[in-house]
N, CA and C atoms as an extended XYZ file, in Angstrom:
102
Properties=species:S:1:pos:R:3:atomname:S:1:resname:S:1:resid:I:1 pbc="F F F"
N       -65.118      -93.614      174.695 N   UNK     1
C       -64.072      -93.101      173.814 CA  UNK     1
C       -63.035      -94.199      173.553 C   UNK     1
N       -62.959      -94.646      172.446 N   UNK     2
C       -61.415      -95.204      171.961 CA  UNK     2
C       -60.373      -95.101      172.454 C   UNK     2
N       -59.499      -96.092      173.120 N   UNK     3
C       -58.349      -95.993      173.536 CA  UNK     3
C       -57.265      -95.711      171.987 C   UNK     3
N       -56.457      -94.609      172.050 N   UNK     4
C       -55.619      -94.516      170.814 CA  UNK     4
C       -54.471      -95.726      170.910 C   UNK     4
N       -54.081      -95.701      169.169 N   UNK     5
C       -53.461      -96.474      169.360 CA  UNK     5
C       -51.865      -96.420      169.944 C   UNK     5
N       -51.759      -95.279      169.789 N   UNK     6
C       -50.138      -94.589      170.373 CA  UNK     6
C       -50.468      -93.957      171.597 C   UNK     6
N       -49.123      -93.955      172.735 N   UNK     7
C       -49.248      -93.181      173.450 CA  UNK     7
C       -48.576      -91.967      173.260 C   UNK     7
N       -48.790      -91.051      174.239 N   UNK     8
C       -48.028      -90.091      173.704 CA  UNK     8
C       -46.548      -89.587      173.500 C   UNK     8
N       -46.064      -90.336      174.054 N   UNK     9
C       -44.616      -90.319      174.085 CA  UNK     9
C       -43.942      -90.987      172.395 C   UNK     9
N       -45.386      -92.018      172.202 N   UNK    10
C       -44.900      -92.583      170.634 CA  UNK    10
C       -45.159      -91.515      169.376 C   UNK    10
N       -46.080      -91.433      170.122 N   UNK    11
C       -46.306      -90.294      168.670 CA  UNK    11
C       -45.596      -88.979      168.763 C   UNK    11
N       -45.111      -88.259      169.749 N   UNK    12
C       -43.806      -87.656      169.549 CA  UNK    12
C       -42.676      -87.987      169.274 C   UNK    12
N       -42.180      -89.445      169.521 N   UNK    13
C       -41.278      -89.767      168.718 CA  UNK    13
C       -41.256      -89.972      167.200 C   UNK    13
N       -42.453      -90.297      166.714 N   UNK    14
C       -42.812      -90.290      165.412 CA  UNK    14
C       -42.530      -88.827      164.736 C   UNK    14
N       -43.215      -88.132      165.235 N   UNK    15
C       -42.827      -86.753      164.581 CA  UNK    15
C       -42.130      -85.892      164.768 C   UNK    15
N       -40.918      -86.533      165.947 N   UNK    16
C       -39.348      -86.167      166.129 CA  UNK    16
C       -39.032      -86.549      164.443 C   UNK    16
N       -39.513      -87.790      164.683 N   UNK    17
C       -38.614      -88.886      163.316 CA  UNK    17
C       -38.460      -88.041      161.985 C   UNK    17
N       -40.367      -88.027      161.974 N   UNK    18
C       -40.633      -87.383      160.742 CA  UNK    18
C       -39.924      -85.905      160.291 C   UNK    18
N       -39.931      -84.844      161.597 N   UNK    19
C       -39.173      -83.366      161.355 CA  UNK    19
C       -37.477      -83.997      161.250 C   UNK    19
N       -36.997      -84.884      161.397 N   UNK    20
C       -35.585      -84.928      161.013 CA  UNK    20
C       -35.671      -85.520      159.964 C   UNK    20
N       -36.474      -85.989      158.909 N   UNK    21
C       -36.513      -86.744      157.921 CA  UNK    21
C       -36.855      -85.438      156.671 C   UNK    21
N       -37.654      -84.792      157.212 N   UNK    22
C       -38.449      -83.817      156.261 CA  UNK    22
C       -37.211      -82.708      155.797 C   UNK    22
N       -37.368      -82.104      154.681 N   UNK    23
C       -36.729      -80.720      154.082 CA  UNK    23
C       -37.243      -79.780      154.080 C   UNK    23
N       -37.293      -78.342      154.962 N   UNK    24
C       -37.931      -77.609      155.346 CA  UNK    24
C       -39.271      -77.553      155.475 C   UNK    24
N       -39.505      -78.507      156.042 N   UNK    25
C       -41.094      -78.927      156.405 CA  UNK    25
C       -41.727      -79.609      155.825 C   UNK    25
N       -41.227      -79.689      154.514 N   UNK    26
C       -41.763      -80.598      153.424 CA  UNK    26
C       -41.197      -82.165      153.900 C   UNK    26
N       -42.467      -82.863      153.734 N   UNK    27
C       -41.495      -84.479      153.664 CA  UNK    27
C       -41.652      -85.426      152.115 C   UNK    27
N       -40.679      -85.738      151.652 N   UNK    28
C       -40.055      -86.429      150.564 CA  UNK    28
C       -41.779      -87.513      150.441 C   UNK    28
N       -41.727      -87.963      149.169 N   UNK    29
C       -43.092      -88.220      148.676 CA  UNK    29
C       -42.855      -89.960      149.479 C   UNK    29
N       -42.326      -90.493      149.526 N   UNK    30
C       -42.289      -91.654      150.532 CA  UNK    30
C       -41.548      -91.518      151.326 C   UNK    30
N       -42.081      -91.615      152.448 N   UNK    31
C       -41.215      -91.954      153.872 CA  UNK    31
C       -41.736      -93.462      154.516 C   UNK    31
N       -40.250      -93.767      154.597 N   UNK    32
C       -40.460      -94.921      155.725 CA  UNK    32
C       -40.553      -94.619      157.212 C   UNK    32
N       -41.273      -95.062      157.786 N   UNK    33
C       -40.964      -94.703      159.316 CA  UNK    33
C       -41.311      -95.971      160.106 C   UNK    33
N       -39.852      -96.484      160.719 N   UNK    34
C       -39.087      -97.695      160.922 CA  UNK    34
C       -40.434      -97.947      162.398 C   UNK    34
């Protein structure tokens, strides 16, 4: 099996990022994610 490339702590921060970025769930047609 493939080691992923995130662990998991990154990729919850990612989609911390992303749900504070998004408008009611929706996210804006480009997002940066730093």
């Amino acid at each position: 099996m493939a080691k992923p490339n995130l662990t998991d702590i990154e990729r919850k921060a990612i989609i911390d990022e992303l749900l504070k970025l998004s408008d009611n769930g929706v996210l804006p047609l480009a997002v940066y994610v730093k």
